[in-house]
PLY file of the C-alpha trace (Angstrom):
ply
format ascii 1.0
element vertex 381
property float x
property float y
property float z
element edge 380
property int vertex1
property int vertex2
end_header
-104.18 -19.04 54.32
-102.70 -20.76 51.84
-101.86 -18.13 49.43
-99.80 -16.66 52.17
-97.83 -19.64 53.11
-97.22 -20.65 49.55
-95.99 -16.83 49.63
-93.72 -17.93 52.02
-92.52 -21.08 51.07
-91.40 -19.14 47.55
-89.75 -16.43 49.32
-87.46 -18.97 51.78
-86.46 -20.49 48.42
-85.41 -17.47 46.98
-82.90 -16.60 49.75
-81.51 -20.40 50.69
-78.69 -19.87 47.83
-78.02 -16.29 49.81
-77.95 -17.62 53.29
-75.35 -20.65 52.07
-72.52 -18.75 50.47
-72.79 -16.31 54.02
-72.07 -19.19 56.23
-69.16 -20.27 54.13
-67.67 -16.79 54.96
-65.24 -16.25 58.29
-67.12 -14.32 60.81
-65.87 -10.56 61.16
-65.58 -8.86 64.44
-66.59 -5.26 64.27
-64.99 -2.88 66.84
-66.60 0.52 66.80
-65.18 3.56 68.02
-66.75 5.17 70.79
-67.00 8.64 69.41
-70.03 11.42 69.27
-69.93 11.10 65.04
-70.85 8.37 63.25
-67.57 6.15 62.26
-67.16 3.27 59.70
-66.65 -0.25 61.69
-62.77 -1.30 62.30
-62.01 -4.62 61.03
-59.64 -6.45 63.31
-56.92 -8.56 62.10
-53.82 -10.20 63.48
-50.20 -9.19 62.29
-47.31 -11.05 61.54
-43.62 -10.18 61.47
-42.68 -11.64 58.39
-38.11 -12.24 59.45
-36.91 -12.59 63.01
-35.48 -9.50 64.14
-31.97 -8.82 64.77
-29.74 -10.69 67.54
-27.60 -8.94 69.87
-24.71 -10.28 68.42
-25.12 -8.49 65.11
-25.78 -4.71 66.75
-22.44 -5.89 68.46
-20.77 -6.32 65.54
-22.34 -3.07 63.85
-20.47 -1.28 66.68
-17.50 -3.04 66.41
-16.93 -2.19 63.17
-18.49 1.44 62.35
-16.07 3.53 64.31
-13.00 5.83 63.16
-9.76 6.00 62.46
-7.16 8.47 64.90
-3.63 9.21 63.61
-0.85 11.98 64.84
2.72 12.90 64.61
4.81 15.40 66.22
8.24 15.91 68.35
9.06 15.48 71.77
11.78 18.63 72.09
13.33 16.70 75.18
16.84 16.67 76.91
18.41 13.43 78.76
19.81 13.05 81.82
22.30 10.45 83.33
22.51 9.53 86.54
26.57 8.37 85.81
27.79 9.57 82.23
31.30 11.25 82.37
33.18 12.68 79.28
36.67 12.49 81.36
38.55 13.18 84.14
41.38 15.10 85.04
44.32 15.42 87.54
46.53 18.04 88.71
49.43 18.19 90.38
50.59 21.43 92.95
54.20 20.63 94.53
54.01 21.05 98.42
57.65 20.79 98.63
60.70 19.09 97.76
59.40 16.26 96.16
55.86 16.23 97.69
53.01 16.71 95.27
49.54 16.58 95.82
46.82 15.88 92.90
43.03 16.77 92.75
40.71 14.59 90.41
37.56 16.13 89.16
34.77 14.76 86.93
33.83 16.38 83.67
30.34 15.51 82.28
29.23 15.34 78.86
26.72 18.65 77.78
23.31 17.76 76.49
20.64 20.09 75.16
17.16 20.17 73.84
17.06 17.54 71.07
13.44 17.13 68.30
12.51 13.55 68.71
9.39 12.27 66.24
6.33 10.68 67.66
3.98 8.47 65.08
0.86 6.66 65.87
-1.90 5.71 63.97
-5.47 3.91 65.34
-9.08 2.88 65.07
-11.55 3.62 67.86
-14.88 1.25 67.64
-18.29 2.60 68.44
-18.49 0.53 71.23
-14.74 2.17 72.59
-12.70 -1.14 71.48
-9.88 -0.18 69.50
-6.24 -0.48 68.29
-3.34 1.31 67.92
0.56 1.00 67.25
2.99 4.41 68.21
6.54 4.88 67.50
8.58 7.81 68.41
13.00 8.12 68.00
15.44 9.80 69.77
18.86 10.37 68.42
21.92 12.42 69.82
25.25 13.19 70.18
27.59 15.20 72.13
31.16 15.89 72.20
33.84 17.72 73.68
38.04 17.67 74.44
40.43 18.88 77.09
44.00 19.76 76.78
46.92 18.58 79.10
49.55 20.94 80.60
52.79 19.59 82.37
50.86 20.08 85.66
47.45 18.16 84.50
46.82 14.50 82.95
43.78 13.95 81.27
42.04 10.68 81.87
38.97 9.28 79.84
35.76 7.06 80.86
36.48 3.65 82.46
34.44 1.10 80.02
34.75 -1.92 81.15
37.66 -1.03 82.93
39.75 0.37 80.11
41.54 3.81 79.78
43.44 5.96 78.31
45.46 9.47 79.20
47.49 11.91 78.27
51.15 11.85 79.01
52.24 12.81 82.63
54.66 15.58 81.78
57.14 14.29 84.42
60.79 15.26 83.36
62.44 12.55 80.95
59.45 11.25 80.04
59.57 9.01 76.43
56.39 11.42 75.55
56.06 15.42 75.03
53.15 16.38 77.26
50.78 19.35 76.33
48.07 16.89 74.15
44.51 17.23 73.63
42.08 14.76 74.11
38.71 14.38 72.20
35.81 12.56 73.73
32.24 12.04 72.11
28.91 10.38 72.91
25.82 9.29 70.96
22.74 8.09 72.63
20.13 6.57 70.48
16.48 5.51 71.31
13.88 3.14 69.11
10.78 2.60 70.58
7.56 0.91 69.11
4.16 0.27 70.80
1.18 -1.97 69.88
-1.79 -1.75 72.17
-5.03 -2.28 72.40
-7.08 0.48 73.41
-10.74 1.53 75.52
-12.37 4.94 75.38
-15.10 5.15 78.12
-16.45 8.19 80.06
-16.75 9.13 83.49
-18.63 12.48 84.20
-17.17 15.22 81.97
-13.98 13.08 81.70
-12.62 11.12 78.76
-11.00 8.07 79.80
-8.62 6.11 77.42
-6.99 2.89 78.79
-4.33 0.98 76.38
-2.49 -2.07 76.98
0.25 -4.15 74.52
3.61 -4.69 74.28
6.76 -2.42 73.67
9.64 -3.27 71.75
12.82 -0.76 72.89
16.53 -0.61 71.12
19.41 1.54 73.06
21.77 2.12 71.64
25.33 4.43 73.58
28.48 4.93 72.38
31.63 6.64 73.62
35.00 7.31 71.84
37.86 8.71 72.87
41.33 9.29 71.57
44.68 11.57 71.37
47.69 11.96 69.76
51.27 12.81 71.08
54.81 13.23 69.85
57.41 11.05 71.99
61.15 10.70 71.61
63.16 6.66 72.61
65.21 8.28 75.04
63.39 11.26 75.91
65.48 13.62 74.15
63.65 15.04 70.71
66.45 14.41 67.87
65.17 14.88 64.09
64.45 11.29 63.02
64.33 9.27 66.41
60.22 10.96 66.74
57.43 8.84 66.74
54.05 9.55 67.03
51.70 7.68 69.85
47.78 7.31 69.11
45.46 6.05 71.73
42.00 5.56 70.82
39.16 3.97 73.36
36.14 2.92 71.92
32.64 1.46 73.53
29.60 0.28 72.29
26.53 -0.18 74.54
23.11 -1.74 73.56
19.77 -2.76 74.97
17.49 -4.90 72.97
13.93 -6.38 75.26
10.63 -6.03 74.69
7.68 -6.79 77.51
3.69 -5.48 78.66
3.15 -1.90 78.60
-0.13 -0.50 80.50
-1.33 3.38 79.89
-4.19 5.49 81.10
-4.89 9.00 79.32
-7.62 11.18 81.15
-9.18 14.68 79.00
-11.90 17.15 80.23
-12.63 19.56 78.11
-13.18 23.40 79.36
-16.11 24.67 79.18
-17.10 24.92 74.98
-14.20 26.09 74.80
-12.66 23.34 72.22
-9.77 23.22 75.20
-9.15 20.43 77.27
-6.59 19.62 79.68
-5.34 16.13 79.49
-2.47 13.61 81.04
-0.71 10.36 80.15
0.96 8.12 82.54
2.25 4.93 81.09
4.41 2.23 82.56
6.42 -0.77 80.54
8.90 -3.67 81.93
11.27 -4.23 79.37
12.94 -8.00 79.30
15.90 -8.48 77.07
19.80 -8.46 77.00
22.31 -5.68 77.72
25.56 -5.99 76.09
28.82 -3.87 75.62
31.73 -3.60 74.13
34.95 -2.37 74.23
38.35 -2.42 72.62
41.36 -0.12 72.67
44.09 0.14 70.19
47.34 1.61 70.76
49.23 3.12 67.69
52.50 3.51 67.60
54.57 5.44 64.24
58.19 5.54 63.37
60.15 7.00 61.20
63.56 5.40 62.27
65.68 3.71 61.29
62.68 2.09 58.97
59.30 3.41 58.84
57.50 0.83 60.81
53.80 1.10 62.28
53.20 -1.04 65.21
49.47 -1.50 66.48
48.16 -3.51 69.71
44.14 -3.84 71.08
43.11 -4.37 74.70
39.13 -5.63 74.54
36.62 -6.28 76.98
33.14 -7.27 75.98
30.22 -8.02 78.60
26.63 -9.37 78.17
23.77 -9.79 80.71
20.35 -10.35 80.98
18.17 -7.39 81.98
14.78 -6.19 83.27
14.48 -2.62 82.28
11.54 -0.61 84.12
10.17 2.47 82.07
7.96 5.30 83.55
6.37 7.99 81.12
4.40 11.31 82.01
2.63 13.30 79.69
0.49 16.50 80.66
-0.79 19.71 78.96
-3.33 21.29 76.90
-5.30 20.08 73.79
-7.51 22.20 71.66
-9.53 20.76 68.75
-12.84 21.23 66.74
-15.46 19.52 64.88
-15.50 19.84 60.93
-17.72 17.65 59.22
-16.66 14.37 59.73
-12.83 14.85 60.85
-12.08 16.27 64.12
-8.18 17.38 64.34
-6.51 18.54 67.33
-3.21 20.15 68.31
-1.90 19.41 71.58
0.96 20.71 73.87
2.38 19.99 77.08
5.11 18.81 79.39
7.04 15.16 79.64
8.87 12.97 81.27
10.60 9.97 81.31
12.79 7.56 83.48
14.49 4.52 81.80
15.55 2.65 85.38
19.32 1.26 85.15
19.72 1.82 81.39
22.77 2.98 82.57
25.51 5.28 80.30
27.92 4.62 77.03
30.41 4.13 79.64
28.30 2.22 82.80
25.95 -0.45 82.94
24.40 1.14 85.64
22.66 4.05 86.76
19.42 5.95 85.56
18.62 7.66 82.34
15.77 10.11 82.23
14.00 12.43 79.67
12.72 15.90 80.52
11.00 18.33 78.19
7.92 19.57 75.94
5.76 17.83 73.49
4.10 19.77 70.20
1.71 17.03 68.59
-1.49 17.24 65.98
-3.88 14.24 64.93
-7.21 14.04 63.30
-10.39 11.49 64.22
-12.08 10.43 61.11
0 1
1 2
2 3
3 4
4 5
5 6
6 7
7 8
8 9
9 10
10 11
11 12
12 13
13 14
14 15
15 16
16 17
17 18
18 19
19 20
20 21
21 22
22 23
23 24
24 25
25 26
26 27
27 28
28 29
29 30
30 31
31 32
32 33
33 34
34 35
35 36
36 37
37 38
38 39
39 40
40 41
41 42
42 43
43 44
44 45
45 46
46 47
47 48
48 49
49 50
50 51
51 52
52 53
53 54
54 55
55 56
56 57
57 58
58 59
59 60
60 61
61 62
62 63
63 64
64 65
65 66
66 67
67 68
68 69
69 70
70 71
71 72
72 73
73 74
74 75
75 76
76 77
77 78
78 79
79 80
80 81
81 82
82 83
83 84
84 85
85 86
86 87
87 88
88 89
89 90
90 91
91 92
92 93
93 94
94 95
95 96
96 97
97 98
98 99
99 100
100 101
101 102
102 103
103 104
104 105
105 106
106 107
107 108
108 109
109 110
110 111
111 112
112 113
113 114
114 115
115 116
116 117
117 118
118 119
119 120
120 121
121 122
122 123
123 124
124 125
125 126
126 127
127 128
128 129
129 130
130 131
131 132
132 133
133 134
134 135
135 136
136 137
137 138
138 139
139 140
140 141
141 142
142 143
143 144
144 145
145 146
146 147
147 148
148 149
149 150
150 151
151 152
152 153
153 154
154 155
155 156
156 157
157 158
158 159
159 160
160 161
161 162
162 163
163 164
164 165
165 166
166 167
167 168
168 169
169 170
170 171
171 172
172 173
173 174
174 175
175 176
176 177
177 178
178 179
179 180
180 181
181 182
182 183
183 184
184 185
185 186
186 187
187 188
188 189
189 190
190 191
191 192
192 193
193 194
194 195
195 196
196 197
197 198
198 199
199 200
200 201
201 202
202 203
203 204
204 205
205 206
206 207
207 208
208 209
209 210
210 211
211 212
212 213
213 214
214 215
215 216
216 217
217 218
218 219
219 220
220 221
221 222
222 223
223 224
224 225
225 226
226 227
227 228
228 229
229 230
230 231
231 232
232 233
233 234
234 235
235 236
236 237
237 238
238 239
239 240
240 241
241 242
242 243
243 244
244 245
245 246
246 247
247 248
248 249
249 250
250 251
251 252
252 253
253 254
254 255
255 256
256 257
257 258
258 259
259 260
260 261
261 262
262 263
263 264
264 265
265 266
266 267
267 268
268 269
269 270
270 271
271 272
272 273
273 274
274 275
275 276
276 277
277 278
278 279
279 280
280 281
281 282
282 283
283 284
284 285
285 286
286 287
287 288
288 289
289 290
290 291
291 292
292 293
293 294
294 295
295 296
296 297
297 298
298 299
299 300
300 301
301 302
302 303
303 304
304 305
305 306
306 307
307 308
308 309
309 310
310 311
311 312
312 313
313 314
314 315
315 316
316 317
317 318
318 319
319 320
320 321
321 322
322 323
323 324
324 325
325 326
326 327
327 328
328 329
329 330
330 331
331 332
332 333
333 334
334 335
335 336
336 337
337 338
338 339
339 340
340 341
341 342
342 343
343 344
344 345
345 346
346 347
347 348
348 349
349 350
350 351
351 352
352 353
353 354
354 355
355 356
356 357
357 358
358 359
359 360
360 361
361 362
362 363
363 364
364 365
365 366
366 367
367 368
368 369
369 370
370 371
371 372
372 373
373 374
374 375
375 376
376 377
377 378
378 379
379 380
């Protein structure tokens, strides 16, 4: 018995040094997988993420920043139309018997046609639909015409500011020959900038782009007017006692304001077609000052007895403040495609415009409105 327990005792003291360094080791859980073959045991062990993850706030400012750029140019082939913009007026005179006449006045418009204005714009489009974007576009015209007088018809011009001139009557001794022409002329000149911000969103199949800023606007109208005629002092045409009469009318009327413009542009394409049909309606209220001005010289040249030049100027000048209301339409037909990483466009399509009580080169008041096509291409990068 006690050979076996000294067996023992030697044993024990073999494996104490064993037993000691086990304890000192961190227990180990053993997860084994439930499976028909025989699988090695699954230490398990607790993981730590070793950097806080992102905040909202930065994604937010990945999207703001990693979107593209959109940029176009093209005309507007558009016409205007006045509510009140004559070129001049004439009279004539039918005798109804001894010493009755009667005279009919009739209105003679300026002609406008189709006129290329440019359209510019340039923008960037976030991921998130947040963007920018600035747009220009000019319009610049003129037209002109002239009417001759007959001893039966005066010509009259425009009425700036109450100023005007005519051509002589033609009555008998009258200081000045009748029978001269009057020329007339118009120029009608349009500046317009935009700087918005923009907000592409989708509703269904429909692209939705709302845009919001503020619109800076110069008009600019003039009208000129003038004619020449040969006149005798006592009405009777003697080599030497001619002179030569000059009347020129001139007017100058400007429009400088700036103030909110909204817009909303809605696309859907058809089918995968790479068409889409697509309209603009914008609105703008224009706040600045409206100003014109006017002056008419009178010219008068002799040759006798001394060579003498005698000049004299009526003026009239005018200045107000005005609110000017602006209504834009834009509809037609855009087709683009996808290459790589640019996407351009062409698009085409109808538009209008209505500039409320911009008035004329010769009114303050009265409508002005734009009617024609648009021809535009751009590119999304």
């Amino acid at each position: 018995m006690k050979k076996y327990f000294a067996v023992a005792l030697a044993g024990l003291l073999f494996l104490l040094p064993t037993l000691t360094a086990s304890a000192e080791e961190p227990v180990r859980i053993l997860v084994a997988e439930q499976s028909v073959g025989t699988s090695a045991p699954v230490e398990a062990t607790v993981q730590f993420d070793p950097a806080p993850r992102p905040m909202a706030a930065d994604n937010g400012a990945d999207q703001l920043w990693g979107g593209h750029f959109v940029a176009g140019a093209g005309v507007y082939i558009i016409r205007p139309y006045f509510q009140n913009n004559p070129a001049y007026f004439t009279e004539t005179f039918a005798s109804a018997g001894v010493s009755v006449f009667t005279s009919e006045t009739a209105q003679h418009d300026f002609s406008w046609g189709l006129n290329a204005a440019p359209v510019v714009w340039l923008g960037y489009v976030s991921e998130c639909g947040l963007g920018v974007r600035a747009r220009w576009w000019q319009f610049d015209q003129r037209s002109a015409t002239s009417a001759m007088s007959d001893p039966n018809t005066i010509v009259f011009s425009a009425e700036p500011g109450g100023l005007s001139i005519e051509t002589p009557t033609g009555l008998p001794f009258s200081a000045v020959e009748p029978g001269s022409r009057m020329f007339v002329s118009s120029n009608l000149k349009l500046n317009v900038w935009d700087f918005e911000g923009t907000w592409e969103t989708a509703a269904g199949r429909w692209g939705l782009l709302f845009s919001g800023g503020v619109r800076y606007a110069h008009l600019s109208q003039d009208y000129n007017a003038f004619q020449t005629s040969r006149g005798a002092t006592f009405g009777i045409f003697i080599p030497g006692e001619e002179f030569l009469l000059t009347d020129l009318l001139s007017s100058g009327h400007n429009f400088n304001g700036a103030g909110p413009t909204l817009a909303l542009e809605a696309k859907r394409p058809i089918g995968n077609s790479g068409l889409s049909l697509f309209a603009n309606l914008r609105g703008a209220m224009l706040f600045g000052q409206s100003k014109q001005q006017v002056d008419q010289p009178t010219i008068i040249e002799r040759g006798f007895p001394i060579p003498t030049t005698s000049v004299s100027v009526t003026s009239f000048s005018y200045v107000r403040d005005t609110l000017l209301p602006v209504a834009e339409l834009e509809m037609g037909v855009e087709f683009s495609r996808t290459w790589g990483a640019v996407r351009p466009f062409l698009r085409t399509g109808l538009v209008a415009q209505t500039w409320f009580d911009a008035g004329s080169a010769s009114n303050l008041d009265g409508n002005l409105g734009f009617l024609g096509l648009s021809v535009t291409a751009g590119l999304n990068y």
